[in-house]
N, CA, C and O of each residue as an XYZ file, in Angstrom:
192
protein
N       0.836     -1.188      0.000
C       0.000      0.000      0.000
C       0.877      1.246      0.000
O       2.047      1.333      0.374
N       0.158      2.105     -0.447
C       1.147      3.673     -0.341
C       1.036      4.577      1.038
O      -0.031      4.969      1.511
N       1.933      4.752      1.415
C       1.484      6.249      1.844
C       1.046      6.876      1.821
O       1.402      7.445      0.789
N      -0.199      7.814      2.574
C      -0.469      8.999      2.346
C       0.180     10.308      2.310
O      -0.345     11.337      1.886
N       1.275     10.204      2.751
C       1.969     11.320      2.927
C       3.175     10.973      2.141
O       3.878     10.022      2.483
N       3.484     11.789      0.975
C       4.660     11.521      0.616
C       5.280     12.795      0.835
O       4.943     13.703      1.594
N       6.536     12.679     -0.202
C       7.693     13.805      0.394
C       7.795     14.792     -0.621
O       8.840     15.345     -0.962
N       6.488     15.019     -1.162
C       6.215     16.456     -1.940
C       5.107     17.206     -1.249
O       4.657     18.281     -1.645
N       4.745     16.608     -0.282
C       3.570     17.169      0.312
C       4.745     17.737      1.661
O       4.701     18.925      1.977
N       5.420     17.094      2.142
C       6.399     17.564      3.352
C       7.667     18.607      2.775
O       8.469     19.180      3.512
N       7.631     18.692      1.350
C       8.818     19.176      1.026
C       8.612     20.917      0.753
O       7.896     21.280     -0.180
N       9.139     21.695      1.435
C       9.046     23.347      1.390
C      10.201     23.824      0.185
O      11.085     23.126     -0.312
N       9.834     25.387     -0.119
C      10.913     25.533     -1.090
C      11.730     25.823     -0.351
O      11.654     26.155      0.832
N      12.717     25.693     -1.133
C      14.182     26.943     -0.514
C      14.025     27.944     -0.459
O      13.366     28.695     -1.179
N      14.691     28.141      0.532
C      14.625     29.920      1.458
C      15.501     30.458      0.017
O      16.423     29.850     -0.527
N      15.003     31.558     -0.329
C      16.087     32.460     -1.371
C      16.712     33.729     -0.395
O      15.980     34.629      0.016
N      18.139     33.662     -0.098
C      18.506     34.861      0.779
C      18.556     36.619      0.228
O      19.028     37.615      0.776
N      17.945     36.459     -0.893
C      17.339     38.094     -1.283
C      16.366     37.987     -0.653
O      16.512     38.548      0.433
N      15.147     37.419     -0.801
C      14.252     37.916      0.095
C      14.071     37.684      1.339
O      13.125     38.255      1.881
N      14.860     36.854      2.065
C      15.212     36.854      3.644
C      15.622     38.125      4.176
O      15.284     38.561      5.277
N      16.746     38.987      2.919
C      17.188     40.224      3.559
C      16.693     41.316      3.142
O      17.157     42.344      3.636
N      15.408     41.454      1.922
C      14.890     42.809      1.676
C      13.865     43.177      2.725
O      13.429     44.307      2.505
N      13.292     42.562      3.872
C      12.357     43.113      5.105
C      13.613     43.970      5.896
O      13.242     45.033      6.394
N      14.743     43.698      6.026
C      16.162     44.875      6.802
C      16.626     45.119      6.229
O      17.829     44.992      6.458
N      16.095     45.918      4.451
C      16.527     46.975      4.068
C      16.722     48.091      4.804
O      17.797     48.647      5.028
N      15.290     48.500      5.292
C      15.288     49.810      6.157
C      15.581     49.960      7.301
O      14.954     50.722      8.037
N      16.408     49.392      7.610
C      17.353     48.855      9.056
C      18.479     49.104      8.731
O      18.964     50.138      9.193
N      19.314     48.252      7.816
C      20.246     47.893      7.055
C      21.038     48.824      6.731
O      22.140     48.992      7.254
N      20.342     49.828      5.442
C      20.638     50.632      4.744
C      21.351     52.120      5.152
O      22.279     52.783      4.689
N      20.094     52.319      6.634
C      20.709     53.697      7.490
C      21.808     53.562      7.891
O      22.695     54.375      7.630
N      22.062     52.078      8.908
C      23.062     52.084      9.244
C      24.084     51.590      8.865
O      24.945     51.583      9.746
N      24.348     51.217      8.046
C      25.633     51.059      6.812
C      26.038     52.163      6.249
O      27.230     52.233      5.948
N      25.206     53.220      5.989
C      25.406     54.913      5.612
C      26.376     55.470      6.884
O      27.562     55.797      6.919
N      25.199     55.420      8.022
C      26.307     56.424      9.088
C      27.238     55.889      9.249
O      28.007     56.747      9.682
N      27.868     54.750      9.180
C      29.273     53.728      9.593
C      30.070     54.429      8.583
O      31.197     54.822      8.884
N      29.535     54.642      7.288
C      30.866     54.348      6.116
C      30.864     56.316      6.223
O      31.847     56.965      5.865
N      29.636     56.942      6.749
C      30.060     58.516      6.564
C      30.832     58.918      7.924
O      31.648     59.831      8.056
N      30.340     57.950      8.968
C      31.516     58.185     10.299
C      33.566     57.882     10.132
O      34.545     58.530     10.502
N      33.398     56.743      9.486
C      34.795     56.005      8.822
C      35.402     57.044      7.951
O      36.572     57.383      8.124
N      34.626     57.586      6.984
C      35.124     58.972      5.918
C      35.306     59.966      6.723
O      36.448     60.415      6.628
N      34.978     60.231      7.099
C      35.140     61.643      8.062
C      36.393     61.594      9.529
O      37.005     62.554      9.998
N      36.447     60.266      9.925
C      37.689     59.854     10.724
C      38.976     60.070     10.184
O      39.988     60.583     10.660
N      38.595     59.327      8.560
C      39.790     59.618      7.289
C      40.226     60.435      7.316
O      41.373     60.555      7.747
N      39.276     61.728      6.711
C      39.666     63.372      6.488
C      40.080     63.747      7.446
O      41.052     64.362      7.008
N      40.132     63.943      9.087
C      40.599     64.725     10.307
C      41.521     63.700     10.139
O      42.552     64.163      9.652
N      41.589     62.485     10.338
C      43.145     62.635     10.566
C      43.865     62.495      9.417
O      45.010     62.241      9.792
N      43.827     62.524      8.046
C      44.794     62.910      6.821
C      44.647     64.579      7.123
O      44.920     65.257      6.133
N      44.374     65.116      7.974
C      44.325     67.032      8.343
C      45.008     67.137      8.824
O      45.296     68.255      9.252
């Protein structure tokens, strides 16, 4: 006899990690800005 349950009924897709990480875009994005404009600006005062 068969199973009722086979392993297309249990089987999920794959996670794709673009859309795992476009919901902390707007998380993400700010603070990756102030880091890299804090880091530039550390640059300039001390190449001053």
């Amino acid at each position: 006899m068969s199973s009722p349950h086979t392993d297309a009924d249990t089987e999920h897709p794959p996670v794709d990690t673009v859309e795992a990480i476009v919901p902390l875009m707007p998380v993400v994005l700010p603070v990756v800005g102030a880091l890299m404009m804090f880091l530039l600006a550390f640059i300039a005062v001390y190449m001053a």
